[in-house]
PyMOL Python script that loads the backbone (N, CA, C, O; Angstrom):
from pymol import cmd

cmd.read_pdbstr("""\
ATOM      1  N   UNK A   1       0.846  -1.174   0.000  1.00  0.00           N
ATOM      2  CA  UNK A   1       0.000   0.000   0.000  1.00  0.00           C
ATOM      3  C   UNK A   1       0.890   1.236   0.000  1.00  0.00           C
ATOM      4  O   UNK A   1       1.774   1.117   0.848  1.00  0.00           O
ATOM      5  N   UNK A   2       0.951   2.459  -0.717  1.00  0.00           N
ATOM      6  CA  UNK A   2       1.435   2.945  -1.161  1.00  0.00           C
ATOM      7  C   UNK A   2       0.890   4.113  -0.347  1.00  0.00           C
ATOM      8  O   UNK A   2      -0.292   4.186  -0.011  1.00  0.00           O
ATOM      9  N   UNK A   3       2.144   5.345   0.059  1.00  0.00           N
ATOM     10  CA  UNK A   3       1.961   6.894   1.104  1.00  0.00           C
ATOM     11  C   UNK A   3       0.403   7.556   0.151  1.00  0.00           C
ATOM     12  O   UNK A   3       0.029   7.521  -1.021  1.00  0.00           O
ATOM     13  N   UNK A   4      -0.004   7.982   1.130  1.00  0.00           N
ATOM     14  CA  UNK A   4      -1.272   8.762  -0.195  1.00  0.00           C
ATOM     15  C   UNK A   4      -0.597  10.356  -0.239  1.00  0.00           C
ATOM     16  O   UNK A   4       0.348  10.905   0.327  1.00  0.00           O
ATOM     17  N   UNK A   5      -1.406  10.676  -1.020  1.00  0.00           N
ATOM     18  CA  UNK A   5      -0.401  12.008  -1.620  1.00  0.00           C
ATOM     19  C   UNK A   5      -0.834  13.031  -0.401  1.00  0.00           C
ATOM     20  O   UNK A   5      -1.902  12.767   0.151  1.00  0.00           O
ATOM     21  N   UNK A   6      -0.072  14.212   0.079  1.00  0.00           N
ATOM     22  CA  UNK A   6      -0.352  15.280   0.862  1.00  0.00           C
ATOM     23  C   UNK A   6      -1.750  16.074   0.041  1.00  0.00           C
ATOM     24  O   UNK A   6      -2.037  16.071  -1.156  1.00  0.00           O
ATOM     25  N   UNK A   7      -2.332  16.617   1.017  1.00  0.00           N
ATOM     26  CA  UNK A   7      -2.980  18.247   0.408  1.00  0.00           C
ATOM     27  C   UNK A   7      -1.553  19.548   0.645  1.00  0.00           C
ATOM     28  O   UNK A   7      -0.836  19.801   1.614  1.00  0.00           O
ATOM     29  N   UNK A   8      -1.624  20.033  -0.532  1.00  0.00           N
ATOM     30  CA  UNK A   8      -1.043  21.182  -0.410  1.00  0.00           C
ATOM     31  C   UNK A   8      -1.512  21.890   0.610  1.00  0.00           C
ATOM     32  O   UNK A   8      -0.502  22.282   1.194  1.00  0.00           O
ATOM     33  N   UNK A   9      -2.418  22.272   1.149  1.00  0.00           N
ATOM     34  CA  UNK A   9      -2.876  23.186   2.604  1.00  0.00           C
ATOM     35  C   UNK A   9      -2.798  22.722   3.527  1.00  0.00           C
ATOM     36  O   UNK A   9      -3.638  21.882   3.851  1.00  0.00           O
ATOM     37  N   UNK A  10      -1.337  23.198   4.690  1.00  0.00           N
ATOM     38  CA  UNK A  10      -1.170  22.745   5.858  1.00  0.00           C
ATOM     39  C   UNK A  10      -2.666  22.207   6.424  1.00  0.00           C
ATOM     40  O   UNK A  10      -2.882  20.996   6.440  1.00  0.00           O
ATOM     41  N   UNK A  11      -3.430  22.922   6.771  1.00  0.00           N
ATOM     42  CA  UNK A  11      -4.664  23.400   7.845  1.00  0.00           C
ATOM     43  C   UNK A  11      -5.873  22.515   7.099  1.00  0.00           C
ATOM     44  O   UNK A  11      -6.834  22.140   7.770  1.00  0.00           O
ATOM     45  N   UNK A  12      -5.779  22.225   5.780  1.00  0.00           N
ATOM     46  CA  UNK A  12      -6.476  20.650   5.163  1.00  0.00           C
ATOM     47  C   UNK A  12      -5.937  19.886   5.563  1.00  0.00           C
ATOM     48  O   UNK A  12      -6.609  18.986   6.066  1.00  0.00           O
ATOM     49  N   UNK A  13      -4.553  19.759   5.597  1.00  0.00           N
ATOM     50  CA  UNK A  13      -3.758  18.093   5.804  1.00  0.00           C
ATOM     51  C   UNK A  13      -3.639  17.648   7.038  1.00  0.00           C
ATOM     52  O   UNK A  13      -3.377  16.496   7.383  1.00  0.00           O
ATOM     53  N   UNK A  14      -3.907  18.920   7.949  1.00  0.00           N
ATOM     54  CA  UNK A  14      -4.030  17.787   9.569  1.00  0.00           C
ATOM     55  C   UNK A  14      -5.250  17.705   9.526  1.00  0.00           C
ATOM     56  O   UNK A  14      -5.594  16.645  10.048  1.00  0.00           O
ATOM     57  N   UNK A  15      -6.470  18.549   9.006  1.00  0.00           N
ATOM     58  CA  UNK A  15      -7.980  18.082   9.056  1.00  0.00           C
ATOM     59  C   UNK A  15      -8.039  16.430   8.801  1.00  0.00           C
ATOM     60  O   UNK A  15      -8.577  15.538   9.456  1.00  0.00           O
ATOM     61  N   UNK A  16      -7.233  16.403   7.536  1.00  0.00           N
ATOM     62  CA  UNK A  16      -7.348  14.892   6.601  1.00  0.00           C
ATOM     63  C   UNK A  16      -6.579  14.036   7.794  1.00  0.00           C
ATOM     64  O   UNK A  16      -7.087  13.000   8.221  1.00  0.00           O
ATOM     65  N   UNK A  17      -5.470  14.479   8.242  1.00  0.00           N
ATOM     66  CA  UNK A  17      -4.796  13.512   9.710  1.00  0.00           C
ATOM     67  C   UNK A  17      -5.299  13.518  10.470  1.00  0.00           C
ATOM     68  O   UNK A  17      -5.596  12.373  10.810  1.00  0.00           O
ATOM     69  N   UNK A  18      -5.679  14.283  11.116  1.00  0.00           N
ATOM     70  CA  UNK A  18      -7.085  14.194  12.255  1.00  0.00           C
ATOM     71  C   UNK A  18      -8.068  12.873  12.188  1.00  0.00           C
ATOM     72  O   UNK A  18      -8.127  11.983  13.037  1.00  0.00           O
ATOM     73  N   UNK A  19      -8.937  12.982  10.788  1.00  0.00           N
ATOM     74  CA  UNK A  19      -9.753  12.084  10.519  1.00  0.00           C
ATOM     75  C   UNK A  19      -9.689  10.655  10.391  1.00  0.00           C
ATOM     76  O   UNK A  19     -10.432   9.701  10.622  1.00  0.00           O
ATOM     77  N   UNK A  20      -7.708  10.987   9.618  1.00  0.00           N
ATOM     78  CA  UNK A  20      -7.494   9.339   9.282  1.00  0.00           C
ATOM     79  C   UNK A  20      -6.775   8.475  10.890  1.00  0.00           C
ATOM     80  O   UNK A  20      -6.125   7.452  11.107  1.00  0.00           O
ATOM     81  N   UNK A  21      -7.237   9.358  11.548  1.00  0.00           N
ATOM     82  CA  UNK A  21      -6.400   9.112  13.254  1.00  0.00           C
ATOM     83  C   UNK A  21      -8.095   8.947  13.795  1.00  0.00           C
ATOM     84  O   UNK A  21      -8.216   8.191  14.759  1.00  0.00           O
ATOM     85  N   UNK A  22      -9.011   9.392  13.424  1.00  0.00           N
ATOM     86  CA  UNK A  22     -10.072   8.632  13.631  1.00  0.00           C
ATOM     87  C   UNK A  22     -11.087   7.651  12.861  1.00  0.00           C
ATOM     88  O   UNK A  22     -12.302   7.783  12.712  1.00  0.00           O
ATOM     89  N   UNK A  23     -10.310   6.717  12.456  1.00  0.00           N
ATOM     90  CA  UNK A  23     -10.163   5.497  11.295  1.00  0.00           C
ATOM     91  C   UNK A  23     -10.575   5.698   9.686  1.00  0.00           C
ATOM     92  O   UNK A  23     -10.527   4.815   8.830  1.00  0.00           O
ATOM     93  N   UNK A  24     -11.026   7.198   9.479  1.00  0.00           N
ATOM     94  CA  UNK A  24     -11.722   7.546   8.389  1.00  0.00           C
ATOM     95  C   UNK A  24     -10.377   6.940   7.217  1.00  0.00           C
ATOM     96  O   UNK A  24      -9.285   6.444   7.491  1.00  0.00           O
ATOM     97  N   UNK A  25     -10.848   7.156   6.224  1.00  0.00           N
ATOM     98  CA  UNK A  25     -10.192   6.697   4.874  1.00  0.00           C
ATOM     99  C   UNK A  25      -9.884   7.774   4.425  1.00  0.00           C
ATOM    100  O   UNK A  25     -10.315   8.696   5.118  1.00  0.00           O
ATOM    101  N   UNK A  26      -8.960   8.275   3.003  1.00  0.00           N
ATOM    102  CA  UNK A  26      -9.088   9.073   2.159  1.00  0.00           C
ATOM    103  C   UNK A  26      -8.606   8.383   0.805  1.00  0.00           C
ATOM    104  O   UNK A  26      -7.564   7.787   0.533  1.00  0.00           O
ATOM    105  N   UNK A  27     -10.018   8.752  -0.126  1.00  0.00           N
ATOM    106  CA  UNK A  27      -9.882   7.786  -1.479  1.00  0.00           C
ATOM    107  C   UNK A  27      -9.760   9.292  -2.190  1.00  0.00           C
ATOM    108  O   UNK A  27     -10.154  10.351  -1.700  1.00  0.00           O
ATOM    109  N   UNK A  28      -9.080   9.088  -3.533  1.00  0.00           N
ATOM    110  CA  UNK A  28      -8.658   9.618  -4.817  1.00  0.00           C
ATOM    111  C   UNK A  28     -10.199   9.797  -5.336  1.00  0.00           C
ATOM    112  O   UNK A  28     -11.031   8.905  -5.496  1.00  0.00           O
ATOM    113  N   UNK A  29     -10.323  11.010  -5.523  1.00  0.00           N
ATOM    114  CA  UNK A  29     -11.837  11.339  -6.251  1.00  0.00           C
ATOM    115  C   UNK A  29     -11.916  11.520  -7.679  1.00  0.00           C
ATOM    116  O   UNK A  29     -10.926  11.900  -8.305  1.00  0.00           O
ATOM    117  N   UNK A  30     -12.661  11.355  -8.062  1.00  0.00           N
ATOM    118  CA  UNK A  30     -12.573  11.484  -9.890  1.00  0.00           C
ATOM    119  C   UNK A  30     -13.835  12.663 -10.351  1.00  0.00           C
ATOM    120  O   UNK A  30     -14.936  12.382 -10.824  1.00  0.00           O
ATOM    121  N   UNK A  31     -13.296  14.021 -10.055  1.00  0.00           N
ATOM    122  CA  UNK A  31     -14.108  15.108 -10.588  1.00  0.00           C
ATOM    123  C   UNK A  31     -13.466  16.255  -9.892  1.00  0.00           C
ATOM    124  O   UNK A  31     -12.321  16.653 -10.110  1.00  0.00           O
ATOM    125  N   UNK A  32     -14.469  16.844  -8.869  1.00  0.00           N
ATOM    126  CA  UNK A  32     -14.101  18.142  -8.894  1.00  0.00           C
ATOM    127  C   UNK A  32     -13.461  18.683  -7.661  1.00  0.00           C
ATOM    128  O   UNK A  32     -12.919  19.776  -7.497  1.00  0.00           O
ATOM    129  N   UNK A  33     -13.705  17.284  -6.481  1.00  0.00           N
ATOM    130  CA  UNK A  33     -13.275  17.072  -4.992  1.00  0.00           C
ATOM    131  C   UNK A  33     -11.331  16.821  -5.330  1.00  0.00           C
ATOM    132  O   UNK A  33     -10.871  16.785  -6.471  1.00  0.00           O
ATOM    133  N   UNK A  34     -10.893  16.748  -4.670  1.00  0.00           N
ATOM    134  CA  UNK A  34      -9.314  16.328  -4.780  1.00  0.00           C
ATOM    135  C   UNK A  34      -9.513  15.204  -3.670  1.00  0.00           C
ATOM    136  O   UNK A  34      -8.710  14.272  -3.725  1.00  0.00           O
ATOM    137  N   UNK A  35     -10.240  15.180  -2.918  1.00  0.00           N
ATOM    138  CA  UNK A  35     -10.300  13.957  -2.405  1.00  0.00           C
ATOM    139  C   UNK A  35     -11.927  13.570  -1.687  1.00  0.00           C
ATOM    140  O   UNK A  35     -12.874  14.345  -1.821  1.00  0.00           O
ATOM    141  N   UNK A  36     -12.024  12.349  -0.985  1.00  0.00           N
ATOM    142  CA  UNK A  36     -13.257  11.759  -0.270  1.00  0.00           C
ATOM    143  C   UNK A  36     -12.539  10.901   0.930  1.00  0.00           C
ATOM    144  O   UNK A  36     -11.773   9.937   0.908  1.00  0.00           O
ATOM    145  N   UNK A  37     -13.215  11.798   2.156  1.00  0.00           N
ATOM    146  CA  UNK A  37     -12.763  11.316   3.305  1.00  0.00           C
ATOM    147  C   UNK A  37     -13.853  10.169   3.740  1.00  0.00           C
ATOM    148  O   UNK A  37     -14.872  10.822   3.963  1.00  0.00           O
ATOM    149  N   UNK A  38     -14.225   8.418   4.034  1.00  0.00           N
ATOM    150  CA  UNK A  38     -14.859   7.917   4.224  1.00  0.00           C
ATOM    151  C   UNK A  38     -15.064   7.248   5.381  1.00  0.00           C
ATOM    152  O   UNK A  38     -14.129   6.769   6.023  1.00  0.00           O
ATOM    153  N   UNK A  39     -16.178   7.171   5.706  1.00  0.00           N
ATOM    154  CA  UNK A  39     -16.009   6.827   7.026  1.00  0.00           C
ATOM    155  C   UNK A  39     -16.265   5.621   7.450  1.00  0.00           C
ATOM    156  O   UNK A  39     -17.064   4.914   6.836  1.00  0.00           O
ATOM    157  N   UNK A  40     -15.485   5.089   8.824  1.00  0.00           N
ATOM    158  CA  UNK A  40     -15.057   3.678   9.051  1.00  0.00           C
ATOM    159  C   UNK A  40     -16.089   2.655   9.541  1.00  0.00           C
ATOM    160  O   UNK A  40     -15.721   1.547   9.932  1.00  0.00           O
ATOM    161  N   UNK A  41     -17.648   3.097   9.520  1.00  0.00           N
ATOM    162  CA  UNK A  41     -18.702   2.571   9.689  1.00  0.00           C
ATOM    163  C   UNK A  41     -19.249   2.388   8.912  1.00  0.00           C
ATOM    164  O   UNK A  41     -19.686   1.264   8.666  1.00  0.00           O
ATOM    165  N   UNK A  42     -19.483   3.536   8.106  1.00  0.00           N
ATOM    166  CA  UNK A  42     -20.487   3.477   7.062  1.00  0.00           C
ATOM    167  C   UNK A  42     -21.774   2.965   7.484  1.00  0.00           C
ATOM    168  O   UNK A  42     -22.415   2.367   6.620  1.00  0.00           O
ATOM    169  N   UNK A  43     -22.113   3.041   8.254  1.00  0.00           N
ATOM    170  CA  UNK A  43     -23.590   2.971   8.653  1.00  0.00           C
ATOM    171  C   UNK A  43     -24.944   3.684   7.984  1.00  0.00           C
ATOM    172  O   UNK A  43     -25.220   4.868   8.179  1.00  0.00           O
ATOM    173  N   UNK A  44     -25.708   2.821   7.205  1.00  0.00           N
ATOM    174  CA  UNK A  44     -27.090   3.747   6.609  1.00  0.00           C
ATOM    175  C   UNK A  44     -27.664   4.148   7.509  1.00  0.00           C
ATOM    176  O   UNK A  44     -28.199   5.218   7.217  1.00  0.00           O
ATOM    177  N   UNK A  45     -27.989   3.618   9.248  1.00  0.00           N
ATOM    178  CA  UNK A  45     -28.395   4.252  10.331  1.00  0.00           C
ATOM    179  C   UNK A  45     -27.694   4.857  10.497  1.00  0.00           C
ATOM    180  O   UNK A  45     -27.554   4.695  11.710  1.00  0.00           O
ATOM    181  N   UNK A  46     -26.699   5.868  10.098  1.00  0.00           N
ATOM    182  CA  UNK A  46     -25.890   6.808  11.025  1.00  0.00           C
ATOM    183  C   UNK A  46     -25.942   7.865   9.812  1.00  0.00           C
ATOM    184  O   UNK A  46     -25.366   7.949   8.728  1.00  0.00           O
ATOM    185  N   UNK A  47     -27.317   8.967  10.801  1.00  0.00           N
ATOM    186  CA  UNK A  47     -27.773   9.902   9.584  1.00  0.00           C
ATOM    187  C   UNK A  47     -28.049   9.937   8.451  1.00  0.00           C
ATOM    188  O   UNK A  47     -27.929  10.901   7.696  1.00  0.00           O
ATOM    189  N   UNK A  48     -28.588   8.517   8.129  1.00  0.00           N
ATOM    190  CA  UNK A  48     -28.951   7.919   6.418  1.00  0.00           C
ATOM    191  C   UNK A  48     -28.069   8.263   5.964  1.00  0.00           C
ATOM    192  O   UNK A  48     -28.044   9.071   5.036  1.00  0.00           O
ATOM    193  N   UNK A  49     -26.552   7.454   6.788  1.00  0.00           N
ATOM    194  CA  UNK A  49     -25.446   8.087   5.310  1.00  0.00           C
ATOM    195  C   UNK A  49     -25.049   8.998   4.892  1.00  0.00           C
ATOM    196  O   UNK A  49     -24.075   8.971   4.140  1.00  0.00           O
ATOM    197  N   UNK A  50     -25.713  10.210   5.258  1.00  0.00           N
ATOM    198  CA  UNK A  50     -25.037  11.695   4.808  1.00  0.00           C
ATOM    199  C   UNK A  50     -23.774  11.762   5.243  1.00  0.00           C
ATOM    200  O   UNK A  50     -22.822  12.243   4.629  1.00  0.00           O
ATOM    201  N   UNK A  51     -23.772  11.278   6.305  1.00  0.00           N
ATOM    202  CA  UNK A  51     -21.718  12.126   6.608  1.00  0.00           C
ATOM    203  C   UNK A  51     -21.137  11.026   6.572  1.00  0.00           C
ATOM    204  O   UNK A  51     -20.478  10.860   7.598  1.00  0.00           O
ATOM    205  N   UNK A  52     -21.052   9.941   5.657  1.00  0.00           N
ATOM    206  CA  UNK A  52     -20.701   8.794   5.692  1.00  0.00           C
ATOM    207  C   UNK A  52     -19.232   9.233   4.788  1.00  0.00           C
ATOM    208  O   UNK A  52     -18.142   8.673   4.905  1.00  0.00           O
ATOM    209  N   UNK A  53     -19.493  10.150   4.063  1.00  0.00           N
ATOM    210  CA  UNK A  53     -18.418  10.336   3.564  1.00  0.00           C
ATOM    211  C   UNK A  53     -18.343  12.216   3.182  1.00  0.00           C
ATOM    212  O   UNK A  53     -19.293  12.955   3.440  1.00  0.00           O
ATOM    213  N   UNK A  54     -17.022  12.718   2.538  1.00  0.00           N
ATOM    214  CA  UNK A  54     -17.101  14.073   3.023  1.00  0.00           C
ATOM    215  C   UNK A  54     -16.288  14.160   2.145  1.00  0.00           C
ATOM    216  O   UNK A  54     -15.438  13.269   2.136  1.00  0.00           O
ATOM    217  N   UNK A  55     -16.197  15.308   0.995  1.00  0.00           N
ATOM    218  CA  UNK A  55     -15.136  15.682   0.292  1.00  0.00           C
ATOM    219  C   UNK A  55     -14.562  16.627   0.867  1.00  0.00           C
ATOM    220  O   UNK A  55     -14.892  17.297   1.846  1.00  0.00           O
ATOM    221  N   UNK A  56     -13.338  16.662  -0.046  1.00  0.00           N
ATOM    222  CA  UNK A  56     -12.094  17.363   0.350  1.00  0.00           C
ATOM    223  C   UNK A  56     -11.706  18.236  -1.226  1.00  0.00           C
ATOM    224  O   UNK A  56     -11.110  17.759  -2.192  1.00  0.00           O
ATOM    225  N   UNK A  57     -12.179  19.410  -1.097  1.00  0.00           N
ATOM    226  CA  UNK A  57     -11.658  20.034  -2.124  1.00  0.00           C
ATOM    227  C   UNK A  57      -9.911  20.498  -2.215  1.00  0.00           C
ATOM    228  O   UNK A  57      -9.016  20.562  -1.371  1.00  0.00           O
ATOM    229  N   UNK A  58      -9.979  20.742  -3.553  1.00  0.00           N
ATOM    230  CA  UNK A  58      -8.382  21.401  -3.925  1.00  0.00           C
ATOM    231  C   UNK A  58      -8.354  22.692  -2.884  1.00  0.00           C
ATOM    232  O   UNK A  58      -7.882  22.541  -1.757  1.00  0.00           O
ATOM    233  N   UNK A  59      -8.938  24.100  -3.365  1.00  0.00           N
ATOM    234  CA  UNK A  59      -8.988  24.973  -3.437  1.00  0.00           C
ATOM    235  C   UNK A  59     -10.668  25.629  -2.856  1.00  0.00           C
ATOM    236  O   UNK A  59     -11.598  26.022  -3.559  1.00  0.00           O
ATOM    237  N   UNK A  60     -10.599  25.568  -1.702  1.00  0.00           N
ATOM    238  CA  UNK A  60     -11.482  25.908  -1.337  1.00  0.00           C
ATOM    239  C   UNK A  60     -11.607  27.548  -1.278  1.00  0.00           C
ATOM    240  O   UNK A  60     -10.673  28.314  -1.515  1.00  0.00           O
ATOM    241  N   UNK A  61     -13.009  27.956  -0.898  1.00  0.00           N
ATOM    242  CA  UNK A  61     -13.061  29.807  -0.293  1.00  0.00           C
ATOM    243  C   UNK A  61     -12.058  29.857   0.377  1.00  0.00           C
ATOM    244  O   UNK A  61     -11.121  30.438  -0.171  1.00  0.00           O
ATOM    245  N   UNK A  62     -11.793  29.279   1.856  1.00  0.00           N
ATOM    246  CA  UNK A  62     -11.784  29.726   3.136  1.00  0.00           C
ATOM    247  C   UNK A  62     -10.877  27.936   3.351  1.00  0.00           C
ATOM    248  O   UNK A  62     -11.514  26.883   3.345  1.00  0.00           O
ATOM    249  N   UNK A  63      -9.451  28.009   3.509  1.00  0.00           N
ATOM    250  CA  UNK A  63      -9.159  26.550   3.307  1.00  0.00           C
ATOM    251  C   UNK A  63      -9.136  27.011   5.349  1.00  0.00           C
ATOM    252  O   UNK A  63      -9.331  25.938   5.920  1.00  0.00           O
ATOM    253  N   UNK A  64      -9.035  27.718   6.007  1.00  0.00           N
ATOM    254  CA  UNK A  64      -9.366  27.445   7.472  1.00  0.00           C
ATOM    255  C   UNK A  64     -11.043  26.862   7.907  1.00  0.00           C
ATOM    256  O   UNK A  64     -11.300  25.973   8.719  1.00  0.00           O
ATOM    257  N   UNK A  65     -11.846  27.522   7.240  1.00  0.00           N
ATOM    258  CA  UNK A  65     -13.318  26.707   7.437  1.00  0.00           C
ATOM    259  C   UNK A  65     -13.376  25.196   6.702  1.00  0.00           C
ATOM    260  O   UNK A  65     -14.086  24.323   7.202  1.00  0.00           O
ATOM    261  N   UNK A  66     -12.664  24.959   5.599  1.00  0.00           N
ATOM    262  CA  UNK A  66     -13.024  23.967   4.964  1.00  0.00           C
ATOM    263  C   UNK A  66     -12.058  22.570   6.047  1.00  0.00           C
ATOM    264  O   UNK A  66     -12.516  21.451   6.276  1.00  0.00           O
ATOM    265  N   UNK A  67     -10.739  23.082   6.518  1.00  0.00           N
ATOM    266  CA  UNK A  67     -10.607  22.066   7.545  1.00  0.00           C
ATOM    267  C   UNK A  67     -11.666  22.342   8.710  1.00  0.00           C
ATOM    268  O   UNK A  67     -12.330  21.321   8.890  1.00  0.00           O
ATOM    269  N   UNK A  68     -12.044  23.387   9.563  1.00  0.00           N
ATOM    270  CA  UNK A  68     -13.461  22.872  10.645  1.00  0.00           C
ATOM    271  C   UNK A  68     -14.233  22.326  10.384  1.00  0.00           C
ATOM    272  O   UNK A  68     -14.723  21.497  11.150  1.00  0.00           O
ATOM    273  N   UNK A  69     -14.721  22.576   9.071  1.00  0.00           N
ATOM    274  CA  UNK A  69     -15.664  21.695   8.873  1.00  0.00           C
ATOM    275  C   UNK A  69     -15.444  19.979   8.720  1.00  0.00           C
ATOM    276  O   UNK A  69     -16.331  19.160   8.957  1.00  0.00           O
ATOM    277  N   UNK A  70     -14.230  19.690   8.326  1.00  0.00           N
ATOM    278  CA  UNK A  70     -13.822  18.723   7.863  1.00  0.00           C
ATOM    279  C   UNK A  70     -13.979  17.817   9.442  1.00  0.00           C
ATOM    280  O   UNK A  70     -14.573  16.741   9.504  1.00  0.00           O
ATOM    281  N   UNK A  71     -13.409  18.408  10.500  1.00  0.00           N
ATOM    282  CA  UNK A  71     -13.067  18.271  11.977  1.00  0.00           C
ATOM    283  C   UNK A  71     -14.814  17.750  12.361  1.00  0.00           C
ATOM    284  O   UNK A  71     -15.163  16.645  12.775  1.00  0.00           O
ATOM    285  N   UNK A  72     -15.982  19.351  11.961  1.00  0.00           N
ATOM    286  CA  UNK A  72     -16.982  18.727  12.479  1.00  0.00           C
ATOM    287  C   UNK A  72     -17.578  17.325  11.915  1.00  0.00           C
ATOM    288  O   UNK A  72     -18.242  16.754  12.781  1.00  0.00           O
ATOM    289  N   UNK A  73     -17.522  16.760  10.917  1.00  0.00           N
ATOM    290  CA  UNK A  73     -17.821  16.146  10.324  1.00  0.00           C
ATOM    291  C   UNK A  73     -17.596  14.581  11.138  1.00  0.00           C
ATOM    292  O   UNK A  73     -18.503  13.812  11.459  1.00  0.00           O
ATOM    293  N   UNK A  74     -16.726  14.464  11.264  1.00  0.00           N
ATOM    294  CA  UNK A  74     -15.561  13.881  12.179  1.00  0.00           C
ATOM    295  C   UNK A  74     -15.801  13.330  13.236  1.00  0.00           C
ATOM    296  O   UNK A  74     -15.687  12.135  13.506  1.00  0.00           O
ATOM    297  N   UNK A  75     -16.257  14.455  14.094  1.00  0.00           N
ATOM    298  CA  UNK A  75     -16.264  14.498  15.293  1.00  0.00           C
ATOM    299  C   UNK A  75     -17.621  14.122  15.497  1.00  0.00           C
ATOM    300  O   UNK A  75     -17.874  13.319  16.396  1.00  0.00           O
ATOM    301  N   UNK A  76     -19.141  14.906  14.309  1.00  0.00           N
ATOM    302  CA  UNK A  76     -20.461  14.555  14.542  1.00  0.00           C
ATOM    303  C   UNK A  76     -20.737  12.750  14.054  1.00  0.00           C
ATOM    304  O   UNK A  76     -21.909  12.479  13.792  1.00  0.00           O
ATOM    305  N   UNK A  77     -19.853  11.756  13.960  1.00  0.00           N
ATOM    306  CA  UNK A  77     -20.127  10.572  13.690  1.00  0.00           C
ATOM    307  C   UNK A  77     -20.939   9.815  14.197  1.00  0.00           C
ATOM    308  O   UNK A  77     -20.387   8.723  14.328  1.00  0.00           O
ATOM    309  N   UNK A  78     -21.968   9.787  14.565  1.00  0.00           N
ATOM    310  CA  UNK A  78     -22.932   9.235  15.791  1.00  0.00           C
ATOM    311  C   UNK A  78     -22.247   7.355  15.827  1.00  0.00           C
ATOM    312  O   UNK A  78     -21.720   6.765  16.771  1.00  0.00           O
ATOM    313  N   UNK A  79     -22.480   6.962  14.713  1.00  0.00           N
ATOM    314  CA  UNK A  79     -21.947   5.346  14.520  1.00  0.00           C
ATOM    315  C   UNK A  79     -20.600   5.562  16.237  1.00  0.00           C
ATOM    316  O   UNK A  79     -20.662   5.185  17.408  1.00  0.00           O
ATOM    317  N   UNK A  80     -19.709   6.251  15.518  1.00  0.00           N
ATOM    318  CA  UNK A  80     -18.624   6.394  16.477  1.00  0.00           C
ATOM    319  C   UNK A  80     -18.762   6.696  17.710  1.00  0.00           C
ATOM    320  O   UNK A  80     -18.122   6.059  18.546  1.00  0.00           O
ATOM    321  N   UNK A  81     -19.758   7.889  18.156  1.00  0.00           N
ATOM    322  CA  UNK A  81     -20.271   8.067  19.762  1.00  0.00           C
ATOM    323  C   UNK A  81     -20.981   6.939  20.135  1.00  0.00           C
ATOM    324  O   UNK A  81     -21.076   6.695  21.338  1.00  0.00           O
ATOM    325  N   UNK A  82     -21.519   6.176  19.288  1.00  0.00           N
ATOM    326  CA  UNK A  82     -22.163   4.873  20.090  1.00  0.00           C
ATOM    327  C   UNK A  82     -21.067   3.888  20.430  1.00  0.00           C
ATOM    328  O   UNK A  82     -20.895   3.523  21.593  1.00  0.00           O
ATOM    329  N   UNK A  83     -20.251   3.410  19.324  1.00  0.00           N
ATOM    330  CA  UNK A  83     -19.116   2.764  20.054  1.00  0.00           C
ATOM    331  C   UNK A  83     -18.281   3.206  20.677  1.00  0.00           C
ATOM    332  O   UNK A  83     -17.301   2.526  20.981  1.00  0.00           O
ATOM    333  N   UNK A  84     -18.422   4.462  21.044  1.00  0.00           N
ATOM    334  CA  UNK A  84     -17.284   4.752  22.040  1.00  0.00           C
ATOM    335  C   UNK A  84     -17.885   4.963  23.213  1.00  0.00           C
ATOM    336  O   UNK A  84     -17.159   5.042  24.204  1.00  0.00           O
ATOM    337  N   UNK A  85     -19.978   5.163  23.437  1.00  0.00           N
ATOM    338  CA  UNK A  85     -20.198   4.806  24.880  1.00  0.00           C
ATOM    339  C   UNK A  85     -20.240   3.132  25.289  1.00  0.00           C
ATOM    340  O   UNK A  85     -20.157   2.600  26.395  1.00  0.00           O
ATOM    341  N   UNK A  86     -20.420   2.483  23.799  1.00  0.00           N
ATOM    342  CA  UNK A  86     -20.469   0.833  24.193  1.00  0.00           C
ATOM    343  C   UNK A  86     -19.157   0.709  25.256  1.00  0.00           C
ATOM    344  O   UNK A  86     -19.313   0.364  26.428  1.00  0.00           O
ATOM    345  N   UNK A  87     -17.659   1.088  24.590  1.00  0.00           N
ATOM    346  CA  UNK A  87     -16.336   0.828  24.971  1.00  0.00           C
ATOM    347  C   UNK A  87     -16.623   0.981  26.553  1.00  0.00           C
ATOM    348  O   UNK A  87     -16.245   0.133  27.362  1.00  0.00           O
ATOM    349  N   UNK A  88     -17.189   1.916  26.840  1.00  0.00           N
ATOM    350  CA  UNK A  88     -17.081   2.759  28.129  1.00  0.00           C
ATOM    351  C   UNK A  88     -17.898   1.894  29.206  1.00  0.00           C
ATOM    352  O   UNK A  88     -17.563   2.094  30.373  1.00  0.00           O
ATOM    353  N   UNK A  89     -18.999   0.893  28.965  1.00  0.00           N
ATOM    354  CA  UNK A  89     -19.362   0.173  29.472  1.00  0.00           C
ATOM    355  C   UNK A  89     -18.885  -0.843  30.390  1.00  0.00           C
ATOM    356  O   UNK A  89     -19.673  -1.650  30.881  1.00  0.00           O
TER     357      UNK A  89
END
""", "prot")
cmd.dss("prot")
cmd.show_as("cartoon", "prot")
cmd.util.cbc("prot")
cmd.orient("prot")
């Protein structure tokens, strides 16, 4: 398995390390994203799938909002708050 490539934007690339430090993936996108951050549940119960996965643009507005957001995304995983109150059990 082969290094995956950096984002040129410091403040994207620890968003993207952040995520992949909370088991998320990052796959090679084919259009207009530079990347797709995926997530390590993938659960259709966990928000029908909407934040199941999350792009990662080149060139965003605002590349400081586009990593928070990246963070909230992340962080709002419900799949993940359930196994991490199961753990706690």
């Amino acid at each position: 398995m082969g290094k995956r490539p950096r984002h040129h934007d410091k403040e994207i690339e620890e968003a993207i390390a952040y995520a992949e430090s909370k088991g998320w993936r990052l796959e090679k996108a084919s259009g207009h994203a530079w990347g797709v951050l995926l997530c390590p549940y993938n659960d259709g119960l966990c928000r029908n799938g909407i934040f199941c996965r999350n792009s990662v643009w080149s060139t965003p507005k605002s590349s400081h909002n586009h990593a928070r957001d990246i963070r909230k995304v992340v962080d709002g995983c419900t799949a993940a708050k359930i196994k991490e109150a199961e753990n706690k059990e």
